[in-house]
C-alpha positions as CSV (number, residue, x, y, z in Angstrom):
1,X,20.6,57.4,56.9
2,X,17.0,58.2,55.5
3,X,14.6,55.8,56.0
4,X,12.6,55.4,52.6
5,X,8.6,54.2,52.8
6,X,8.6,51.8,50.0
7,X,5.2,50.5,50.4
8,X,6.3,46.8,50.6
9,X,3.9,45.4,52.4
10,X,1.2,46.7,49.8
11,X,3.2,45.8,46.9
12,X,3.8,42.3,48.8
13,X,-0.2,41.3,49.0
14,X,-0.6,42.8,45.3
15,X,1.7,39.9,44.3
16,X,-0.3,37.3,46.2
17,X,-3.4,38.5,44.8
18,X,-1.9,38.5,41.4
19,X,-0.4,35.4,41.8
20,X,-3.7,33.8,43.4
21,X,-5.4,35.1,39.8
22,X,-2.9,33.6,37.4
23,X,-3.3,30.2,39.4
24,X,-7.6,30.5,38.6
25,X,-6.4,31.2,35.2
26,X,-4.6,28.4,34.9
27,X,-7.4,26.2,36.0
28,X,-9.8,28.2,33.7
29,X,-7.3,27.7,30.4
30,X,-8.2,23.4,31.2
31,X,-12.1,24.0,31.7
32,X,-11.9,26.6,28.2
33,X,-10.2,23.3,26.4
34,X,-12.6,21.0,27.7
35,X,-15.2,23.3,26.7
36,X,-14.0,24.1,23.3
37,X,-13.9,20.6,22.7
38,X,-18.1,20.0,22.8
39,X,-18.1,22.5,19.9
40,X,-20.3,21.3,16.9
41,X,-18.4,20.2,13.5
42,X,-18.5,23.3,11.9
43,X,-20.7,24.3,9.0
44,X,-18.7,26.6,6.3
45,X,-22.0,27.6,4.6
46,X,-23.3,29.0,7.9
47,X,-19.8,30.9,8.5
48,X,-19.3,33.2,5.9
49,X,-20.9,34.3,3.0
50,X,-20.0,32.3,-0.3
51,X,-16.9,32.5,-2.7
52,X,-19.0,34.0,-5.1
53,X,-19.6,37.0,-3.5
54,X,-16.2,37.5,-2.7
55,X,-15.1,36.8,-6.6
56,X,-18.0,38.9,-7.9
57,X,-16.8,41.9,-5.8
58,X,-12.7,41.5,-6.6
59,X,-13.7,40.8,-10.3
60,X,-15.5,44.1,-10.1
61,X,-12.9,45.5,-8.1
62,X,-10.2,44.6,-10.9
63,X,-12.4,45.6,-13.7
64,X,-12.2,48.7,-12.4
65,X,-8.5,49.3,-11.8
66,X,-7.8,48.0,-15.6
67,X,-10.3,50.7,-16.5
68,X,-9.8,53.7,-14.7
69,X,-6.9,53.2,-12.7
70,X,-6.3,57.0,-11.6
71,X,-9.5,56.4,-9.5
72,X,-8.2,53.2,-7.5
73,X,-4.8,55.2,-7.5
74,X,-6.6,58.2,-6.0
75,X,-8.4,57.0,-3.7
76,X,-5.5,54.7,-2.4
77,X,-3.1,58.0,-2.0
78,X,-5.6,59.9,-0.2
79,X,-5.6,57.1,2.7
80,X,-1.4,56.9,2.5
81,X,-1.6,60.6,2.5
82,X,-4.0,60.9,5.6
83,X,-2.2,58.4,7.1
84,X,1.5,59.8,7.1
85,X,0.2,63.2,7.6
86,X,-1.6,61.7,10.9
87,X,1.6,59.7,12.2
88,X,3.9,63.1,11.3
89,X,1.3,65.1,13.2
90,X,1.7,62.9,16.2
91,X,5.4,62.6,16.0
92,X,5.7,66.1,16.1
93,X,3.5,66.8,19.2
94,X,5.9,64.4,20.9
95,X,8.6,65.7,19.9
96,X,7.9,69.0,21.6
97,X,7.8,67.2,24.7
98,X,3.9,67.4,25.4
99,X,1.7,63.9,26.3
100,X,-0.7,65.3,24.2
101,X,-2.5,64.3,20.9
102,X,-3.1,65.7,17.3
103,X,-5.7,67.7,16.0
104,X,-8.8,65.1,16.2
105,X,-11.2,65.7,12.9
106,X,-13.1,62.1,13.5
107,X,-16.7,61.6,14.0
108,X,-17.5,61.1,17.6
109,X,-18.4,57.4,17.9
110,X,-19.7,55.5,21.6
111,X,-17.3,53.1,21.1
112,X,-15.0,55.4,22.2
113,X,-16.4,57.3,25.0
114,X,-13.3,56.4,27.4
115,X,-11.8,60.4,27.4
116,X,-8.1,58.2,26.9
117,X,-9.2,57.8,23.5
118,X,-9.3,61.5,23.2
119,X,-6.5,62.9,25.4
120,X,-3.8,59.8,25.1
121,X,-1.5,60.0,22.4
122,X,-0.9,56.1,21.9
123,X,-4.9,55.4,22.0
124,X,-6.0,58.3,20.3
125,X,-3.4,57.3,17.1
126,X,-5.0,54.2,17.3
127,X,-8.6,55.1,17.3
128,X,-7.8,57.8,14.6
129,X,-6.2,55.1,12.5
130,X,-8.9,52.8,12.8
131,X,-11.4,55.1,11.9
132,X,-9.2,56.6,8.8
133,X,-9.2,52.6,7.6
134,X,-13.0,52.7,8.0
135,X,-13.5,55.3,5.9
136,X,-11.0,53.7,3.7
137,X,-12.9,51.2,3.2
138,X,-16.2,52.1,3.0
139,X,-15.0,54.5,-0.2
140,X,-13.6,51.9,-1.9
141,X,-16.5,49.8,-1.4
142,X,-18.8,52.9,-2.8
143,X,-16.9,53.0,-5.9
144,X,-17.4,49.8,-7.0
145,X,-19.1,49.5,-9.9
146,X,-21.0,47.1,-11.9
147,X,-22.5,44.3,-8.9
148,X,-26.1,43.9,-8.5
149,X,-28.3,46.0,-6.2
150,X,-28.5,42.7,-3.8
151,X,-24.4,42.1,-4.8
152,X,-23.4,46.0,-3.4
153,X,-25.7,45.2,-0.2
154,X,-24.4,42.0,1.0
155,X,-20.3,43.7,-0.1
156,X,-21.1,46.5,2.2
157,X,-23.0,44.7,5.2
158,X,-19.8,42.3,5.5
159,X,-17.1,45.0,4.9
160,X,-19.0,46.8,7.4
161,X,-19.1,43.5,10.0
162,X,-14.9,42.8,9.2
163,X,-14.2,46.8,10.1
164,X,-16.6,46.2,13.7
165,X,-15.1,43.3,14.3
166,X,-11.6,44.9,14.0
167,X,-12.8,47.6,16.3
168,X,-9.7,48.1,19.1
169,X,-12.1,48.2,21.5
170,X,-12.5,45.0,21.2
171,X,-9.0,43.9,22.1
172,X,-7.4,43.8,25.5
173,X,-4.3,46.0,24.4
174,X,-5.8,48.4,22.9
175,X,-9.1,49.2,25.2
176,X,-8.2,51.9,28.0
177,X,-11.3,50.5,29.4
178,X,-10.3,46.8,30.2
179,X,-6.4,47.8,31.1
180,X,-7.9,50.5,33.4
181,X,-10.6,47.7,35.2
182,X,-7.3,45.2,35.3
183,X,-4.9,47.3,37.3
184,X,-7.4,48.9,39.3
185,X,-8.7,45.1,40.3
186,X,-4.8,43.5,40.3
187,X,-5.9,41.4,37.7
188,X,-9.3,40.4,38.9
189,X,-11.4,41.7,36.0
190,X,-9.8,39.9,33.9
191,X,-10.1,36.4,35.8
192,X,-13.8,37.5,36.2
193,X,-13.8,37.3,32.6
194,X,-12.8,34.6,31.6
195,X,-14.8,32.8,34.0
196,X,-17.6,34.2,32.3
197,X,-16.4,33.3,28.8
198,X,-16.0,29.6,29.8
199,X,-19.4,30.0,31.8
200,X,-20.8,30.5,28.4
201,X,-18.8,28.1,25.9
202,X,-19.8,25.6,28.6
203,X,-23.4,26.4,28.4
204,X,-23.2,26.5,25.0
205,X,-21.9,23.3,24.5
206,X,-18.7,24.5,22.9
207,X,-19.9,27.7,21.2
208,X,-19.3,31.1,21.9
209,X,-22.9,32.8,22.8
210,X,-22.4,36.0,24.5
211,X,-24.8,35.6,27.8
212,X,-26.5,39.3,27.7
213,X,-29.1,39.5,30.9
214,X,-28.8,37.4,34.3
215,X,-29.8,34.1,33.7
216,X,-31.1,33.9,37.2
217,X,-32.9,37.4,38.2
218,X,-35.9,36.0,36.1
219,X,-38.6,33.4,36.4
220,X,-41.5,33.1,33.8
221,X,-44.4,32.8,35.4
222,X,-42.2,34.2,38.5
223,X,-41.5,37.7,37.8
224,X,-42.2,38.0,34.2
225,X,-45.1,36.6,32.1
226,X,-46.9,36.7,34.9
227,X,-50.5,38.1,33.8
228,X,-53.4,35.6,35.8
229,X,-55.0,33.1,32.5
230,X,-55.3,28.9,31.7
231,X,-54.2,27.2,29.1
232,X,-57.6,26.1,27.7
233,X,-56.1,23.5,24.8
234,X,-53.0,21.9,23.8
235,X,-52.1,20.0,21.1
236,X,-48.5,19.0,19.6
237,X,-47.8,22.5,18.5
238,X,-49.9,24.9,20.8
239,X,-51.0,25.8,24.0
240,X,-54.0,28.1,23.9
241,X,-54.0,30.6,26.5
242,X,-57.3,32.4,27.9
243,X,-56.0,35.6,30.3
244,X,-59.0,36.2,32.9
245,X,-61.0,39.2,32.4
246,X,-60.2,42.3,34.6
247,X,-63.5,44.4,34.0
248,X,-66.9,43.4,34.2
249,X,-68.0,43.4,30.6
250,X,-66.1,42.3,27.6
251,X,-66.3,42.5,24.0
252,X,-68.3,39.7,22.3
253,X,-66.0,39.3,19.8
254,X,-62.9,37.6,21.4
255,X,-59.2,38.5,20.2
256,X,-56.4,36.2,19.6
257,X,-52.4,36.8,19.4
258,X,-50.3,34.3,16.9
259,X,-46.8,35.7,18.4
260,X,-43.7,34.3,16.3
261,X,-42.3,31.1,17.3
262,X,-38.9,32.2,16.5
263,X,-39.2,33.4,19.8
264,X,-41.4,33.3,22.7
265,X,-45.0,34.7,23.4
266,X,-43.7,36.2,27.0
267,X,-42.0,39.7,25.3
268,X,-45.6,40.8,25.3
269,X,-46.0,40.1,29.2
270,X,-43.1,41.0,30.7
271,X,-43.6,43.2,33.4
272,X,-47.2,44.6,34.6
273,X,-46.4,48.3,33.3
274,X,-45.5,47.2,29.8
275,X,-47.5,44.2,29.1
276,X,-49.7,44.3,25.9
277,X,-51.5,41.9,26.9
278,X,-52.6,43.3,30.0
279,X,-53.8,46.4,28.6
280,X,-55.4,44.6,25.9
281,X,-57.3,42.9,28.7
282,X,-57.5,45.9,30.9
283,X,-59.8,47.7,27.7
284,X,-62.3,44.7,27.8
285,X,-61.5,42.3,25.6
286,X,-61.3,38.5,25.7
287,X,-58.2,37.7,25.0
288,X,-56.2,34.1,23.6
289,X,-52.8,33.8,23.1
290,X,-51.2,31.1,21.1
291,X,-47.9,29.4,22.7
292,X,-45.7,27.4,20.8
293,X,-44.1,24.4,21.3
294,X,-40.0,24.3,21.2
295,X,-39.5,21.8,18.6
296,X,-36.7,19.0,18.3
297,X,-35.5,16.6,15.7
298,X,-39.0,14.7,16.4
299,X,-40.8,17.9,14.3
300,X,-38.6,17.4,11.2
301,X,-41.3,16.8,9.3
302,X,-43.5,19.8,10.3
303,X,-44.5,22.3,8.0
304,X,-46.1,25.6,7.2
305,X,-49.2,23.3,6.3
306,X,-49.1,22.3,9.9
307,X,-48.2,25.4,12.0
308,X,-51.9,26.6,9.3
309,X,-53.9,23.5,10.4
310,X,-52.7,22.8,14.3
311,X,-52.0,26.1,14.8
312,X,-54.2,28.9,13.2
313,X,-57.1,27.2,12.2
314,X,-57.4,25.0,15.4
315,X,-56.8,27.8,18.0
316,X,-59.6,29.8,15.9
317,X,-62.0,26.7,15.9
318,X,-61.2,26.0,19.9
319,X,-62.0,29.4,20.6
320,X,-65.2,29.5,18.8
321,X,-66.4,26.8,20.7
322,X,-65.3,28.2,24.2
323,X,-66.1,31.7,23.5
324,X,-69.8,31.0,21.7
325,X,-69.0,33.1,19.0
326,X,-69.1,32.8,15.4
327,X,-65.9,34.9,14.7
328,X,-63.1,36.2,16.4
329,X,-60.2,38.8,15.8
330,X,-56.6,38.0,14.9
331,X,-52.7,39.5,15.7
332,X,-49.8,38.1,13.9
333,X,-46.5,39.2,15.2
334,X,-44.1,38.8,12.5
335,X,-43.2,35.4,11.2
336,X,-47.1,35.0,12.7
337,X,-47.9,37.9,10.7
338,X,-46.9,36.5,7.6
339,X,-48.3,32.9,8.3
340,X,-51.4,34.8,9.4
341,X,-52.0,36.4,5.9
342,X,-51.7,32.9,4.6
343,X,-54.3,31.7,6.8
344,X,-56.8,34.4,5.5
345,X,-55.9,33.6,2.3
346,X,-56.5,29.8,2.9
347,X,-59.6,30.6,4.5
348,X,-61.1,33.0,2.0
349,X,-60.6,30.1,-0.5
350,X,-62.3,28.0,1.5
351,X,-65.5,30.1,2.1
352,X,-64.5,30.5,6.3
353,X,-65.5,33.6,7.0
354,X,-64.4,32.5,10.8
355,X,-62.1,35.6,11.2
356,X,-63.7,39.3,11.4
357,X,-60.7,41.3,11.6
358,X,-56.6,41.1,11.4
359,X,-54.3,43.6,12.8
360,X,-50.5,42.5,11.7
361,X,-47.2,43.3,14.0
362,X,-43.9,44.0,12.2
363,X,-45.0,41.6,9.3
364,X,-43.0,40.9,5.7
365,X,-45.3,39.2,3.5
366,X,-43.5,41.0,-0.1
367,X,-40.1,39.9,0.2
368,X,-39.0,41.7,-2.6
369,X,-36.9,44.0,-0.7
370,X,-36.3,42.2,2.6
371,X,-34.0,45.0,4.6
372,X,-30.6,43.9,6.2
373,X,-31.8,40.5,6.9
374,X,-31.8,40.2,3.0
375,X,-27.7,39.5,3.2
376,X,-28.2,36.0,4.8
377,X,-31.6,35.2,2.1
378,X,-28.8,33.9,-0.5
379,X,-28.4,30.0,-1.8
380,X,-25.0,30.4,-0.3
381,X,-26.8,30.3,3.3
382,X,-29.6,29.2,2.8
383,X,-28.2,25.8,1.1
384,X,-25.7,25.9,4.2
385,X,-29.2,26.0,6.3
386,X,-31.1,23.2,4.6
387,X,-27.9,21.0,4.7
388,X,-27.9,21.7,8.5
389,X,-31.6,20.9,8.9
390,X,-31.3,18.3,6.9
391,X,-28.9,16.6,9.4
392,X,-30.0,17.5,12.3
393,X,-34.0,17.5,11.9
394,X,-34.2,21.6,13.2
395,X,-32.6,24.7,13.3
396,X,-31.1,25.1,16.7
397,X,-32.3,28.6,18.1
398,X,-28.2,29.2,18.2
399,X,-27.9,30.2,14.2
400,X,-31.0,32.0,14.6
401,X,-29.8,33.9,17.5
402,X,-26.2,35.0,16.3
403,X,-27.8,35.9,12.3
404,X,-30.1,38.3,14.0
405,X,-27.2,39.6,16.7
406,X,-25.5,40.0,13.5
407,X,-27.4,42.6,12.4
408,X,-26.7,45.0,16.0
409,X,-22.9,43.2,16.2
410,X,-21.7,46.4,18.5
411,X,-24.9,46.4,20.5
412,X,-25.9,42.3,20.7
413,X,-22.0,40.8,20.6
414,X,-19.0,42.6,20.7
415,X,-20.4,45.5,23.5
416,X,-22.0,42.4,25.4
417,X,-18.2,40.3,25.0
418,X,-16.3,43.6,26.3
419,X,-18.0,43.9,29.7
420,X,-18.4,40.3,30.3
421,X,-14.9,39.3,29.5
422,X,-12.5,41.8,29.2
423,X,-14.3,44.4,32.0
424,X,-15.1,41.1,34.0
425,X,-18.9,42.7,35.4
426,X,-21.8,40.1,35.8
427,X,-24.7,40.6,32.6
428,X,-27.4,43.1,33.4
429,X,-30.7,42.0,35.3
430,X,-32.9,43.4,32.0
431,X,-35.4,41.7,31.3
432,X,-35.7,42.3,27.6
433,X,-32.6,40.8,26.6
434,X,-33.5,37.5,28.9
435,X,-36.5,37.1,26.8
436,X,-33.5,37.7,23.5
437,X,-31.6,35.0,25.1
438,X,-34.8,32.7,25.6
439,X,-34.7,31.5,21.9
440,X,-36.7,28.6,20.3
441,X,-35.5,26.3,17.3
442,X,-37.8,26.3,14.1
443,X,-38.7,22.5,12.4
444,X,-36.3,21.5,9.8
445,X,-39.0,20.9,7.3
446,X,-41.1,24.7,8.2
447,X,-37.7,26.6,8.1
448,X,-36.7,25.3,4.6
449,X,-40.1,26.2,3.3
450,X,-40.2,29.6,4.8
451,X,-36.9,30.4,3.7
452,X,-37.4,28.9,0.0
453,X,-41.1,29.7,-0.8
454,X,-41.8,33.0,0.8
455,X,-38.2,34.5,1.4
456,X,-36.2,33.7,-1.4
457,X,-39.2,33.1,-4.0
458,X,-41.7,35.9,-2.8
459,X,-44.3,33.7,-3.5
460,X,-46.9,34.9,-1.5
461,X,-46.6,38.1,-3.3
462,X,-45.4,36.9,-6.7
463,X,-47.1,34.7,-8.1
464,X,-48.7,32.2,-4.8
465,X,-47.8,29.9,-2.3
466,X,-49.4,26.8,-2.0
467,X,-50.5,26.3,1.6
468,X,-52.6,23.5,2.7
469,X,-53.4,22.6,-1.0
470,X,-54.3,25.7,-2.2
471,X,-52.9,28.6,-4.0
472,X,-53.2,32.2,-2.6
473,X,-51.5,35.4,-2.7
474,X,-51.7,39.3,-1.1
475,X,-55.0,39.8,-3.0
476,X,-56.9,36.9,-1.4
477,X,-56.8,38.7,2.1
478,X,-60.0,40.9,1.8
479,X,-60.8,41.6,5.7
480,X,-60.6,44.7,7.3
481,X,-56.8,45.3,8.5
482,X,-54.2,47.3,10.4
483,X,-51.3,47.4,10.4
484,X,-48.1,48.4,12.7
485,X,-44.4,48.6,11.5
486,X,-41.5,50.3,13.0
487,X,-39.7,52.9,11.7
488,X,-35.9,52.0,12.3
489,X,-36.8,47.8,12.1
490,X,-33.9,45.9,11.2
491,X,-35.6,42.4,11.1
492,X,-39.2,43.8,8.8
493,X,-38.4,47.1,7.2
494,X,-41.3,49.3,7.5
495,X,-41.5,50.2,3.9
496,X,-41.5,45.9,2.9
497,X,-44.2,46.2,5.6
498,X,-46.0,48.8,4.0
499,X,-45.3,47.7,0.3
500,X,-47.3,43.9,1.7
501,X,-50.0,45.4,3.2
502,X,-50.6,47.3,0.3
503,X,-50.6,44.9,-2.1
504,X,-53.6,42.9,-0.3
505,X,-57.3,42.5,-1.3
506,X,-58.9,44.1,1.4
507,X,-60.8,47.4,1.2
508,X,-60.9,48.7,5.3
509,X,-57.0,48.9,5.7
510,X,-55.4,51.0,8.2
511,X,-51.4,51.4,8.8
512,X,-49.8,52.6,12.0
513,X,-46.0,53.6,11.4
514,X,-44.0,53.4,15.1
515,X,-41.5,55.4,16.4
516,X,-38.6,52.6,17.4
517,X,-37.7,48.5,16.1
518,X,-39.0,45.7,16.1
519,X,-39.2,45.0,19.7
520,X,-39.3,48.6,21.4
521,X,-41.5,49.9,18.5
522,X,-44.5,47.4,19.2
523,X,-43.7,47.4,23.4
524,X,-44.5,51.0,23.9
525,X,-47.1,51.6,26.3
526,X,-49.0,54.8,26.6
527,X,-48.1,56.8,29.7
528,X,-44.1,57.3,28.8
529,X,-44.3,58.9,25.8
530,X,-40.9,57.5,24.4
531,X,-41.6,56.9,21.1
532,X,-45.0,58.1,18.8
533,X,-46.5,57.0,16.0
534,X,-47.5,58.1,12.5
535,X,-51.0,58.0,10.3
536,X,-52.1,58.9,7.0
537,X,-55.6,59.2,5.2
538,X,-53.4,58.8,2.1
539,X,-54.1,55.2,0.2
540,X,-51.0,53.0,0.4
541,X,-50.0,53.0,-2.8
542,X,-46.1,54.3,-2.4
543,X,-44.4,54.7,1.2
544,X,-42.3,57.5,0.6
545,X,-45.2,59.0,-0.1
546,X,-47.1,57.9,2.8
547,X,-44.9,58.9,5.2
548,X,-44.5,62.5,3.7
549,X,-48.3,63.3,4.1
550,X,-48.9,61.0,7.3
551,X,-49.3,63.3,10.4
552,X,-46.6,62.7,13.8
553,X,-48.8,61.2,17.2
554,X,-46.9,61.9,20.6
555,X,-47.0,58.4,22.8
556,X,-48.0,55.3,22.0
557,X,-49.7,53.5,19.6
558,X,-52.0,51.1,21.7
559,X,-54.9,53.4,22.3
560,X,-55.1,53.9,18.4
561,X,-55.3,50.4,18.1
562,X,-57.6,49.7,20.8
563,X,-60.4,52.0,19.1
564,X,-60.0,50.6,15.8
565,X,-60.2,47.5,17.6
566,X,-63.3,47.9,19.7
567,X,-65.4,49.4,16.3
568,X,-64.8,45.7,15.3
569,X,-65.4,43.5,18.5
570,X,-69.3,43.9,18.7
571,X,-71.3,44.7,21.5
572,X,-70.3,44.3,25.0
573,X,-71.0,41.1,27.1
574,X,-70.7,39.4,31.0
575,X,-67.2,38.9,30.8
576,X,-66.1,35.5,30.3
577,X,-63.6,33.2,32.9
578,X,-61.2,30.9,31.3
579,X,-62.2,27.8,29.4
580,X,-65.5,25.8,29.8
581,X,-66.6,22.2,31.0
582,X,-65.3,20.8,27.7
583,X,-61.9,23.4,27.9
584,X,-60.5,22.4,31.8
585,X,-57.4,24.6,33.1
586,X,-54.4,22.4,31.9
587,X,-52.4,24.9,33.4
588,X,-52.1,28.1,34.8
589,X,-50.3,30.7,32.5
590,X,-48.0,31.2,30.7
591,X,-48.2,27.2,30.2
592,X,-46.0,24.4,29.9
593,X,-44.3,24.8,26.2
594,X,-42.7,28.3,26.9
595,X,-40.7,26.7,29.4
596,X,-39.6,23.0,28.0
597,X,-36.0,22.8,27.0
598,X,-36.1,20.3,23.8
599,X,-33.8,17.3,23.3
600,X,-30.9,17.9,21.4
């Protein structure tokens, strides 16, 4: 009798451990309900876009089928016909007795970087498929005719987010990836996962927010936004922030940062080696940065008229009075950008000739062509977001967070959701997308006017907002200006940049083009050479043309900056330490307000 090696006792403790995992599921599946039950009434305006659209787009649709009909007829049998001809072709491989797959004629696409998808015949039909129906799609959606230029782009953005969402990558039985990780782990990953999806509805009081960097690898103040400063004056919206001087001599004329209070100030200090604001101090300059306060439902009132008056115009007078000086510089980082050019506008109608200079960061102030973002500028949202403000007094950081992970779905959500929940792996110590998880809510009353006045309505460059009870537009900015956009920005185009700064008053204008977005294009510090930079001598009349005559920089655009920067900062000085007897440290940086979690 042959005695036979079965591997029992192997196959034995596989089962416990198997066993011991569908137990913690169990327990999981009761926290997950619990969980799901915090979740927030839903808000069908906020979901989806309108029925409108989706009328406007079948009517169109219809139209076209009662009119030309060969054409919807042709373009349907071309997918039937690619489609049989693909299942015949992999029939007939099989049927020759080979584990082996089709000719493959699709584009190569990171999703599907597992070789499976490649060398398998059941996932490579699939990922085939798939990306036949993609291209499906995206034809028909090409050959629709008669919708509006704003119509087509909001069709094709959410055809495009239905086809990524449907990705089968992003579904346990079809991603080699996850079935791979769960047998080689006897079910672990998987446990892992869902342990970290119920993590996150729990921390997200019932709604799904894909956790994408190590919540605990990073401190601010710790380990990031860590450069040495005081905050020098606070008031209900700001904390003024004085970095101490790292040379000898400074610039008279001191410089100060508006960064957006969408998010927080700390993406320009995050680590030593790519801090701006270090290397903005390092080049001797006296430098203020403005930190905002995280609103609740107490701010519902708050508007642009306020962030102007207790945020621009009181930071500028409070550093004034510390500094000694009569004017000072100014950044505005987008959202700040665009409030910014209000502010000079406000202030040239006033007579305040406070400011000297304004360099603008990834700033839309013509919203006549807004970019991607555009698709979610509609009263079908936006109503949807006034009702929701309206109600709750703010816009919680959570809709502001998933519109603009929206726009990256395969990068910011479903890529994120695959490793965390179906591959089971902890979130990455990075900390770039910590400071993306780190969002702030808006006021109810600031958001509505934003979205209305300057968004929807262009005002600013059509016609004139009315800010702190006075009319301005583009033209009223007439200070010497630079400007930085970023080549592949999703969130400010760089040619809605360009086409704002253009339309403005001012004479001394230069305009910096970035290599990168809207994050990566602006954190770029010289020394790695990642991305360059364009410039032009050409006026900025139109940016196509612009760009064709602007000359390619290797490295980063900082130094450029810098030097256009130091022509306009005056002599040099002693350098100056934080604050004064009437300006005490309230506390060291980064502050108070970048850290406060608001009532909710």
């Amino acid at each position: 009798m042959v005695k036979m090696t079965t591997g029992l006792p192997e196959t034995s403790g596989n089962l416990e451990k198997l066993n011991a995992n569908l137990a913690r599921i169990e327990a999981l599946s009761q926290r997950l309900v619990a969980a799901m039950a915090e979740k927030r009434a839903p808000n069908p305006s906020l979901e989806a876009p309108g029925q409108e659209l989706y009328a406007k787009a079948a009517s169109a649709w219809w139209s076209e089928a009662m009119r030309d009909p060969a054409k919807i007829l042709e373009q349907q049998i071309a997918f039937w016909g690619k489609s049989l001809k693909h299942y015949v072709e992999a029939q007939q491989v099989l049927a020759r007795g080979k584990l082996a797959v089709p000719t493959d004629p699709t584009p190569k696409d990171r999703r599907f970087a597992n070789p499976l998808w490649d060398s398998h015949p059941y996932f490579n039909f699939i990922k085939q498929q798939y990306l036949m129906n993609v291209e499906a799609m995206e034809q028909a959606v090409r050959g629709i005719e008669n919708l509006e230029p704003g119509d087509r782009r909001r069709v094709e953005y959410f055809t495009r987010q239905i086809m990524d969402m449907m990705a089968p990558t992003n579904f346990l039985g079809t991603n080699p990836d996850a079935l791979e990780r769960a047998v080689e782990t006897d079910g672990e990953s998987l446990v892992r996962g869902l342990e970290n999806l119920v993590r996150d509805i729990e921390v997200n009081r019932g709604e799904l927010v894909v956790t994408l960097a190590d919540r605990e690898a990073f401190r601010v103040g710790g380990n990031i936004g860590t450069a040495p400063g005081s905050v020098v004056f606070r008031n209900r919206l700001i904390e003024l922030i004085q970095y101490a001087p790292s040379t000898d001599k400074v610039h008279a004329t001191p410089l100060v940062i508006f960064p957006p209070w969408i998010n927080k100030f700390y993406i320009l200090d995050l680590k030593p080696i790519n801090s701006l604001i270090r290397w903005i101090v390092d080049q001797g300059f006296t430098l203020f940065v403005v930190s905002w306060k995280n609103p609740d439902a107490g701010y519902a009132e708050t508007g642009m008229d306020d962030y102007v008056t207790e945020g621009y115009l009181a930071a500028i007078a409070e550093i004034r009075a510390i500094t000694g000086q009569d004017r000072v510089n100014a950044v505005g980082y987008c959202i700040a950008g665009t409030t910014l050019g209000l502010t000079l506008a406000l202030m040239r109608k006033r007579g305040d000739k406070s400011v000297n200079a304004a360099t603008f960061l990834t700033t839309l102030t013509d919203f006549s062509d807004p970019g991607e973002v555009g698709v979610f500028l509609d009263d079908d949202f936006v109503d949807g977001i006034e009702a929701q403000v309206t109600r709750d007094g703010y816009l919680d950081k959570y809709f502001m967070s998933r519109t603009f992970s929206y726009l990256r779905s395969n990068d910011l959500i479903y890529g994120p959701a695959i490793r965390s929940y179906m591959l089971g792996e902890a979130p990455p110590a990075f900390d770039l997308l910590y400071w993306n998880g780190d969002g702030t809510n808006l006021p109810a009353k600031m958001a509505v006017e934003y979205l209305r006045g300057l968004c929807q309505q262009d005002r600013f460059a059509r016609g004139g907002f009315t800010i702190c009870g006075e009319t301005v537009t583009l033209k009223d900015v007439r200070l010497p200006l630079c400007a930085v956009a970023c080549e592949t920005d999703h969130i400010a185009p760089w040619k809605a940049s360009f086409n704002g700064i253009a339309g403005m008053g001012s004479k001394d204008k230069t305009f910096i083009l970035s290599q990168s977005g809207h994050i990566a294009g602006i954190v770029n510090p010289p020394g790695k050479d990642k991305y360059g930079h364009y410039t032009g001598e050409a006026p900025l009349g139109d940016a196509d043309a612009w760009r064709e005559a602007a000359q390619f920089h290797k490295g980063s655009w900082w130094p450029l900056w810098g030097a256009w920067l130091a022509a306009r900062s005056g002599k040099m000085v002693p350098s100056r330490q934080p604050g004064d007897a009437a300006h005490p440290e309230l506390a060291p940086a980064p502050g108070t307000y970048v850290s406060e979690v608001p009532a909710v």
